[in-house]
PDB file of N, CA, C and O in Angstrom:
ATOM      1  N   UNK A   1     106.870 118.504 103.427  1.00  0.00           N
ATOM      2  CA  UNK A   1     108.288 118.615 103.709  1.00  0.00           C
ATOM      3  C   UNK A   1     109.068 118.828 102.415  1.00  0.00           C
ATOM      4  O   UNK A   1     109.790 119.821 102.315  1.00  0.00           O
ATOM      5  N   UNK A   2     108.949 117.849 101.309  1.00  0.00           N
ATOM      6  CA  UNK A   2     109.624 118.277 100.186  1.00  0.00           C
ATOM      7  C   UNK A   2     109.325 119.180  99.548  1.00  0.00           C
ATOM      8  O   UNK A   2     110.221 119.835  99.016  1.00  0.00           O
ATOM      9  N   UNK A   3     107.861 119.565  99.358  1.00  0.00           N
ATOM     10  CA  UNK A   3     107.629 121.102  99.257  1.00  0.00           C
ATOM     11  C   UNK A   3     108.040 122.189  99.642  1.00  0.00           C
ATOM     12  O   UNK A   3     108.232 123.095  98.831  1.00  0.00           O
ATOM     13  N   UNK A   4     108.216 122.310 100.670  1.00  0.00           N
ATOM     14  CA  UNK A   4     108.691 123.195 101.378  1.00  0.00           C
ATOM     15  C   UNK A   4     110.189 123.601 101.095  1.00  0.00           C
ATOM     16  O   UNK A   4     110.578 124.766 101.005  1.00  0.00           O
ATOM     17  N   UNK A   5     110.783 122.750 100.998  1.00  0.00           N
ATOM     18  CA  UNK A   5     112.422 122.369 100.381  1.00  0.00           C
ATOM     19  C   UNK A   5     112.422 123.624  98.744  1.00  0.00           C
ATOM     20  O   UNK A   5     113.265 124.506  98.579  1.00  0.00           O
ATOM     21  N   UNK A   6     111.410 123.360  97.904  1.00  0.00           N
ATOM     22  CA  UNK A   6     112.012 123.889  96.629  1.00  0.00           C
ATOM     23  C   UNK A   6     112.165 125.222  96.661  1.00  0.00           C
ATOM     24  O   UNK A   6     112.276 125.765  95.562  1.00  0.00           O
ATOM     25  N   UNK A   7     112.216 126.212  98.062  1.00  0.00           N
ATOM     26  CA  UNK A   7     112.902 127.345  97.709  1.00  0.00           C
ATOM     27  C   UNK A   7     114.198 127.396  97.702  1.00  0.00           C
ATOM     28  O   UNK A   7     114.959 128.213  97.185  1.00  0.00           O
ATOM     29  N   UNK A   8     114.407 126.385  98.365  1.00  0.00           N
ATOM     30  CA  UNK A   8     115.771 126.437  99.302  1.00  0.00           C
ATOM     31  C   UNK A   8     116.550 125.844  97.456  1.00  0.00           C
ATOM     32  O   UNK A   8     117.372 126.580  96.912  1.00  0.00           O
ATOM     33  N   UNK A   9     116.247 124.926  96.990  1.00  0.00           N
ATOM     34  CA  UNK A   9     116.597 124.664  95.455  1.00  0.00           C
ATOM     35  C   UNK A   9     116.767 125.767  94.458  1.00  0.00           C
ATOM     36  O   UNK A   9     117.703 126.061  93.715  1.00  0.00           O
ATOM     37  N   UNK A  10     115.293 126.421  94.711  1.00  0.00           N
ATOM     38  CA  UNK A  10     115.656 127.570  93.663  1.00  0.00           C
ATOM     39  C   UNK A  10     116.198 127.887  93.579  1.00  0.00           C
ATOM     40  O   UNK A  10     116.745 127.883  92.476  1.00  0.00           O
ATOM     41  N   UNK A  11     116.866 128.749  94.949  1.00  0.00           N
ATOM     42  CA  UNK A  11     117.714 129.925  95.493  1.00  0.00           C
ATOM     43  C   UNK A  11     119.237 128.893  94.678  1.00  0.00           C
ATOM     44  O   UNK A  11     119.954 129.387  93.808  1.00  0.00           O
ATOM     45  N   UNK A  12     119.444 127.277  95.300  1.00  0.00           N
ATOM     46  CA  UNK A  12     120.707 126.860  94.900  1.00  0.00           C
ATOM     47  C   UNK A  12     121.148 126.814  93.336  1.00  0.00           C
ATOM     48  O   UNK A  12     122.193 127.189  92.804  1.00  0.00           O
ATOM     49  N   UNK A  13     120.160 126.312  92.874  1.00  0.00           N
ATOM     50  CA  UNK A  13     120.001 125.861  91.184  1.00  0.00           C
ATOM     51  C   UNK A  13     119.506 126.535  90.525  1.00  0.00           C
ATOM     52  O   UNK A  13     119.674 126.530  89.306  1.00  0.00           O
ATOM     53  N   UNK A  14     118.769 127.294  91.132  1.00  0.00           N
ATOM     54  CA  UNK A  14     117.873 128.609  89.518  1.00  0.00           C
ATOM     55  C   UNK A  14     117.489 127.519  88.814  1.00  0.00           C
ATOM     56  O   UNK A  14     117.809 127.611  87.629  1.00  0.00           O
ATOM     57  N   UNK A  15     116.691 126.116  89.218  1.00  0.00           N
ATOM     58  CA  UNK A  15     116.269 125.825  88.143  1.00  0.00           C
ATOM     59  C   UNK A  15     114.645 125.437  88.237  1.00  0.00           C
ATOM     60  O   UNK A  15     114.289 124.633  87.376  1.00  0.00           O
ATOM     61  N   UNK A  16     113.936 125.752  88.871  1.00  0.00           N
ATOM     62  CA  UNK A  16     112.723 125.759  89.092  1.00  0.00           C
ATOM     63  C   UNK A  16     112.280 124.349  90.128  1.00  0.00           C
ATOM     64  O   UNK A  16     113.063 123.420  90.329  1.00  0.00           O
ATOM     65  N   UNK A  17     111.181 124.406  90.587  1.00  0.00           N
ATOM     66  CA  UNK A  17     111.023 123.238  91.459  1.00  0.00           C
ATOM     67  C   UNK A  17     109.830 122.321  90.783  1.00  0.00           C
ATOM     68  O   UNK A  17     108.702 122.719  90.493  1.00  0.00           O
ATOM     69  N   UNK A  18     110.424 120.842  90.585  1.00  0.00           N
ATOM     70  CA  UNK A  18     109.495 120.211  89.511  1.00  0.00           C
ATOM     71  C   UNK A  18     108.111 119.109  90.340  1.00  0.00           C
ATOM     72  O   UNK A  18     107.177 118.475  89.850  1.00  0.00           O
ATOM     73  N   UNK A  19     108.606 119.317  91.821  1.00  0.00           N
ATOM     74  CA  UNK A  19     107.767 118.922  92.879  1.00  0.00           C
ATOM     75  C   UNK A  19     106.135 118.824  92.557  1.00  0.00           C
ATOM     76  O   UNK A  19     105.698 119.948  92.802  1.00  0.00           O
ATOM     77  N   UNK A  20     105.185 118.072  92.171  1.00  0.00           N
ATOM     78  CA  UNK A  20     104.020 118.383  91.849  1.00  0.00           C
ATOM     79  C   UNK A  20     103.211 117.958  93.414  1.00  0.00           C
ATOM     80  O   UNK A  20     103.221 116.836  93.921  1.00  0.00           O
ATOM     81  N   UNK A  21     102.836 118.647  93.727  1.00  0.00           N
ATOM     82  CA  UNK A  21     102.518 118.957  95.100  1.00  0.00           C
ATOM     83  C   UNK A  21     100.723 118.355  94.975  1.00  0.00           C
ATOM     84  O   UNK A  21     100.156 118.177  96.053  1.00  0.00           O
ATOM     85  N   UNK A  22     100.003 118.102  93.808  1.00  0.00           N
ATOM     86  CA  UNK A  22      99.074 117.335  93.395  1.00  0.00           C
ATOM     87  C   UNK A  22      99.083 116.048  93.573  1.00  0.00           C
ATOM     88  O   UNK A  22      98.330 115.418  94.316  1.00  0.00           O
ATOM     89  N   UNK A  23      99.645 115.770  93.126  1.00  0.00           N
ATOM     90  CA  UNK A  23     100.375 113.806  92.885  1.00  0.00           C
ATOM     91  C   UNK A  23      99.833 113.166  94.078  1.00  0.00           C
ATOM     92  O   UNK A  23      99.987 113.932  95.030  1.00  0.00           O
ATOM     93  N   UNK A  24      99.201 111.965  94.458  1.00  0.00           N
ATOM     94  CA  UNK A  24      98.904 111.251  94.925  1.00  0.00           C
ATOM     95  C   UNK A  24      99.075 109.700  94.267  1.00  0.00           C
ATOM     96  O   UNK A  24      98.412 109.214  93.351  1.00  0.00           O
ATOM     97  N   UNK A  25      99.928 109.224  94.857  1.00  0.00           N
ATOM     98  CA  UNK A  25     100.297 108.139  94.055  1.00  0.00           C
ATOM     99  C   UNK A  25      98.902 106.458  94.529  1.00  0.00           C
ATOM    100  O   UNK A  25      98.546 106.086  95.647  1.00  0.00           O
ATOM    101  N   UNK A  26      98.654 106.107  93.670  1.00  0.00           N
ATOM    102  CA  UNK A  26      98.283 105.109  93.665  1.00  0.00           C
ATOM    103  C   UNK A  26      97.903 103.997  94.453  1.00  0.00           C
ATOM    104  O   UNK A  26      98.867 104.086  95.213  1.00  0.00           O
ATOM    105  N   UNK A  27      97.250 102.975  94.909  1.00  0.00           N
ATOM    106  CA  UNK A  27      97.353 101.989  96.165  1.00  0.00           C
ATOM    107  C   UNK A  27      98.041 101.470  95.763  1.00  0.00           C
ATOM    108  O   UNK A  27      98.096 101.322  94.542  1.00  0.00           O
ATOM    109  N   UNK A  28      99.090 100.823  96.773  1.00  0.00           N
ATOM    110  CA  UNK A  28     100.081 100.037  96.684  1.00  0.00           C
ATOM    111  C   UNK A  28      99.706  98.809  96.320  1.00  0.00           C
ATOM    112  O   UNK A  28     100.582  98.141  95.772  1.00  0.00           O
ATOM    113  N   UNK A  29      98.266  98.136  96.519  1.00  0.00           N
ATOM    114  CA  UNK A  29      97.543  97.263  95.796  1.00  0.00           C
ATOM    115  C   UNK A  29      97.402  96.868  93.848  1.00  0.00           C
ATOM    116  O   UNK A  29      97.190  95.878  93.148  1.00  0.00           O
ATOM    117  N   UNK A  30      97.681  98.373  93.651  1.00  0.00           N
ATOM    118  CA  UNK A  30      97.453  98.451  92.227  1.00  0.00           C
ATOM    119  C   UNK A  30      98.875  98.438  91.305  1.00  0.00           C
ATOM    120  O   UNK A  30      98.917  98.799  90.128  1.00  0.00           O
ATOM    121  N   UNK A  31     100.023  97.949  92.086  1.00  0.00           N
ATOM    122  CA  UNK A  31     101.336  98.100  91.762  1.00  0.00           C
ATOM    123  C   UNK A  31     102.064  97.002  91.787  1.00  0.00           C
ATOM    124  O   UNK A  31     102.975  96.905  90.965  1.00  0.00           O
ATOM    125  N   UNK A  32     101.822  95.931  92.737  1.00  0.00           N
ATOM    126  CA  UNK A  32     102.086  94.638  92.956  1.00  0.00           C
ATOM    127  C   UNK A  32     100.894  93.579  92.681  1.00  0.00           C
ATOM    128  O   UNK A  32      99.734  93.990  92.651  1.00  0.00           O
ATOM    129  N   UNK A  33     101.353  91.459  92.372  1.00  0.00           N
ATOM    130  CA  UNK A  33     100.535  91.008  92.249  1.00  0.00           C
ATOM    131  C   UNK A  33      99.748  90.773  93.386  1.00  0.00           C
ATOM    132  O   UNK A  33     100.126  90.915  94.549  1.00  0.00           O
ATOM    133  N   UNK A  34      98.563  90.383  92.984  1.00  0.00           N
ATOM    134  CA  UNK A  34      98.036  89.800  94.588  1.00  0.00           C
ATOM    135  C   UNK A  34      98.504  88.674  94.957  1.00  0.00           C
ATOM    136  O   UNK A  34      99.174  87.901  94.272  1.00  0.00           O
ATOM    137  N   UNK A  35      98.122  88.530  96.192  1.00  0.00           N
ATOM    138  CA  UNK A  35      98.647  86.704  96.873  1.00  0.00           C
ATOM    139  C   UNK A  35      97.068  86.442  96.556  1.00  0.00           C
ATOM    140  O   UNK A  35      96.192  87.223  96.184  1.00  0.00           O
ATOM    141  N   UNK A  36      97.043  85.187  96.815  1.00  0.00           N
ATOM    142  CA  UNK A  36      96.137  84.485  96.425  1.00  0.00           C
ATOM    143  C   UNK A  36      94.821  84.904  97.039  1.00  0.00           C
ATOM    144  O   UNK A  36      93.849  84.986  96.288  1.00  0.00           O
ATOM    145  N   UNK A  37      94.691  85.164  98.255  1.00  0.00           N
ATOM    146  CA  UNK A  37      93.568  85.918  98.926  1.00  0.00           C
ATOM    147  C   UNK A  37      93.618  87.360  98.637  1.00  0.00           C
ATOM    148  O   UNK A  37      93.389  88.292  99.408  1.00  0.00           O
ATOM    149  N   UNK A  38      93.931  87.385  97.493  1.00  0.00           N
ATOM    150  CA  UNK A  38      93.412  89.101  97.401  1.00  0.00           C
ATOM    151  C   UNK A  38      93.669  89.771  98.498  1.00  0.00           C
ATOM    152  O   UNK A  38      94.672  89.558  99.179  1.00  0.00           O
ATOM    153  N   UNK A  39      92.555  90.872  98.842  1.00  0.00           N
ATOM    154  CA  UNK A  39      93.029  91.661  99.921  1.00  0.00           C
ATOM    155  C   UNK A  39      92.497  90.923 101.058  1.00  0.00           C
ATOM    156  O   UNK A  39      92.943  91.324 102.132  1.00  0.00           O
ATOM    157  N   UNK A  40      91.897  90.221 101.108  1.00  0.00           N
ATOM    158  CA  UNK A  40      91.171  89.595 102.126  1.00  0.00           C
ATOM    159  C   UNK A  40      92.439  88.797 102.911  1.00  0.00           C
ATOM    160  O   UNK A  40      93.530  88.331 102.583  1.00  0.00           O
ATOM    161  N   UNK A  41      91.703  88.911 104.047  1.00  0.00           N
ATOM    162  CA  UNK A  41      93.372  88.063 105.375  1.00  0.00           C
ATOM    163  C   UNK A  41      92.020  87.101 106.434  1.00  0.00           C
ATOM    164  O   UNK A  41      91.161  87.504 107.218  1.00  0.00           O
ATOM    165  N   UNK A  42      92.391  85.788 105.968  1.00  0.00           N
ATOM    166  CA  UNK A  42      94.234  85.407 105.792  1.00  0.00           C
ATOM    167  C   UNK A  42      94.233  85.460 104.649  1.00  0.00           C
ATOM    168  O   UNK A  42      93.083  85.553 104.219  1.00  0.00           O
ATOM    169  N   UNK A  43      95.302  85.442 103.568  1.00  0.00           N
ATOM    170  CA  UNK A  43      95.442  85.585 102.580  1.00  0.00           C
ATOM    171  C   UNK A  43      95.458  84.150 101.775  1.00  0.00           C
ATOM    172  O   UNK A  43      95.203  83.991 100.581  1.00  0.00           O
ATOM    173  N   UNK A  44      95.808  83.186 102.702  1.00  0.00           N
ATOM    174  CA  UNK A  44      95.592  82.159 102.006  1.00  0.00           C
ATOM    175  C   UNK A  44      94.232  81.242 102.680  1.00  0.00           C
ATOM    176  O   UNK A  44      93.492  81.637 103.581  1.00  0.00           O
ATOM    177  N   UNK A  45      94.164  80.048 102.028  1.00  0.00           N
ATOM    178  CA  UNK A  45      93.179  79.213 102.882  1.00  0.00           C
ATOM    179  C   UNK A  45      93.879  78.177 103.516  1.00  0.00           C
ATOM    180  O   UNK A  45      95.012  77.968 103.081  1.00  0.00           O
ATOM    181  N   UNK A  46      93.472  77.470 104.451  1.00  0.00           N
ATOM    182  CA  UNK A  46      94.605  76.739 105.448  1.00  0.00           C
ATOM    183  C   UNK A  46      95.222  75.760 104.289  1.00  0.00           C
ATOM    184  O   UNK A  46      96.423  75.495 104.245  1.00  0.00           O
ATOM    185  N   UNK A  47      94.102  75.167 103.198  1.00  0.00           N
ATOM    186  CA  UNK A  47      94.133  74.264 102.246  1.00  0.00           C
ATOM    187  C   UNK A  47      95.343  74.491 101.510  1.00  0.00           C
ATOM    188  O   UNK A  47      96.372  73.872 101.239  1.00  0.00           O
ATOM    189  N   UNK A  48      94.928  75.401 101.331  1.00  0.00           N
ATOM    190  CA  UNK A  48      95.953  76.255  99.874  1.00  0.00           C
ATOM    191  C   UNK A  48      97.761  76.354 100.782  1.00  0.00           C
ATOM    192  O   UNK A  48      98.718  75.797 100.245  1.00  0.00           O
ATOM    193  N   UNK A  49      97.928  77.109 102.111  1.00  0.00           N
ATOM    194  CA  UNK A  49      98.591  77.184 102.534  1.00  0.00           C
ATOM    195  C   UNK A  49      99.455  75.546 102.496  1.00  0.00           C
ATOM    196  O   UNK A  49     100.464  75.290 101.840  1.00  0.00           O
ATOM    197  N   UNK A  50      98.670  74.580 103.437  1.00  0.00           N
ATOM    198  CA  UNK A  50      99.025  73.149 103.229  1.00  0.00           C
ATOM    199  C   UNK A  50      99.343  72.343 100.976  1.00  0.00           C
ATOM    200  O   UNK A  50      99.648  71.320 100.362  1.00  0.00           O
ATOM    201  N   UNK A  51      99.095  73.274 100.841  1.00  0.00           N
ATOM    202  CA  UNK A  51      99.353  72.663  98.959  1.00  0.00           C
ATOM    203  C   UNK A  51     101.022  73.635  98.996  1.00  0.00           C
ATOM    204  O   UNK A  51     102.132  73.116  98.881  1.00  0.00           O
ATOM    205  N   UNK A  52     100.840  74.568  99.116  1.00  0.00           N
ATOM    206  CA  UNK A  52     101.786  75.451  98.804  1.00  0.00           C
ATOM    207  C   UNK A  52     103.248  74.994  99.447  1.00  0.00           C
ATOM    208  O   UNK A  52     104.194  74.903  98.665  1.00  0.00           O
ATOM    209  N   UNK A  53     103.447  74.715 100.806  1.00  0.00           N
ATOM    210  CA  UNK A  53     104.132  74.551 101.692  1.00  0.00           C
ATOM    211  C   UNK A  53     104.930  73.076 101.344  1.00  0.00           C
ATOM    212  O   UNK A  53     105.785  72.658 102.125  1.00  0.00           O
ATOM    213  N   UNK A  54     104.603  72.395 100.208  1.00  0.00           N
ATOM    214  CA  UNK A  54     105.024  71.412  99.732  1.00  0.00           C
ATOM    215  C   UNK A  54     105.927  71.734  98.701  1.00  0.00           C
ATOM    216  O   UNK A  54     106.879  70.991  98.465  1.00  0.00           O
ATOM    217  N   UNK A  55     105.674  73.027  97.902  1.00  0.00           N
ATOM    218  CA  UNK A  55     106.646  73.310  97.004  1.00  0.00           C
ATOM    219  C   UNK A  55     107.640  74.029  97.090  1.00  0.00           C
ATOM    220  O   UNK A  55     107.585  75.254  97.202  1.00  0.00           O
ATOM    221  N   UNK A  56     109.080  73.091  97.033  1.00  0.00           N
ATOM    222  CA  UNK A  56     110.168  73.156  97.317  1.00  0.00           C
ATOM    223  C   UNK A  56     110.472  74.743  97.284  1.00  0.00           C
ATOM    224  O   UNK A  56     110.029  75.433  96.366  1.00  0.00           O
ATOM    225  N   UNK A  57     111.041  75.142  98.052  1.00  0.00           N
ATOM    226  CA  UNK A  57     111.418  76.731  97.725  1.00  0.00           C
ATOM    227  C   UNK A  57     110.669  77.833  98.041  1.00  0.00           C
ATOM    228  O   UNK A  57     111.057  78.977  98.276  1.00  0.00           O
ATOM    229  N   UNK A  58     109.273  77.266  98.023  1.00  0.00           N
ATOM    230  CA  UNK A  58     108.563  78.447  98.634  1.00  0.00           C
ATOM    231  C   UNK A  58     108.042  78.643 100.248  1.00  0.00           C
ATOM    232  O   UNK A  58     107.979  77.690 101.025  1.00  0.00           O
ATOM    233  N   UNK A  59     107.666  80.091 100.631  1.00  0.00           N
ATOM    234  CA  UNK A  59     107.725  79.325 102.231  1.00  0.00           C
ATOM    235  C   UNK A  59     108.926  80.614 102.682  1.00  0.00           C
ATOM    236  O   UNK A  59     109.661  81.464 102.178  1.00  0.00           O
ATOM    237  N   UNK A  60     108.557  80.115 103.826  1.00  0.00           N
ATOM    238  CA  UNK A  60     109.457  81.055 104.697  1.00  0.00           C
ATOM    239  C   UNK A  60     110.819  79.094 105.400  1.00  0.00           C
ATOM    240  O   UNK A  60     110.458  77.987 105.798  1.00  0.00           O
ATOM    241  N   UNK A  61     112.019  79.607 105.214  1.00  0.00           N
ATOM    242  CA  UNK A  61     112.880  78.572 105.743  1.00  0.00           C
ATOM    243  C   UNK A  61     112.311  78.280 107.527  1.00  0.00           C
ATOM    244  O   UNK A  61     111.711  79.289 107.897  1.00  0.00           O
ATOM    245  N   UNK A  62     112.349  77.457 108.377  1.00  0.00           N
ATOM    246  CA  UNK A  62     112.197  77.020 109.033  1.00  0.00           C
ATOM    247  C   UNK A  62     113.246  77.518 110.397  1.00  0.00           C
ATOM    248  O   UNK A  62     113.151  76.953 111.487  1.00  0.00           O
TER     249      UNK A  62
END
């Protein structure tokens, strides 16, 4: 789709289309930290979940 778009640019801007139509970006894994279970689900262990859930602030509110 955005490929397709950079004639329609050219024609507006004369300024070439910088679109690299190669590019494959990265796993989204390799961009953020992990949670504690890695990729593996559940991500936590019930243990870990029960340690965690004690510290103030973290957690989903109730």
């Amino acid at each position: 789709m955005i490929a397709r778009s950079c004639d329609g640019f050219e024609r507006t801007y004369d300024s070439g289309c910088f679109y690299d139509v190669t590019f494959r970006p990265a796993a989204f894994a390799t961009k953020v930290r992990p949670r504690p279970g890695g990729l593996r689900w559940p991500a936590m262990t019930a243990a870990q979940e029960r340690a965690w859930s004690r510290i103030d602030g973290v957690g989903i509110a109730p």
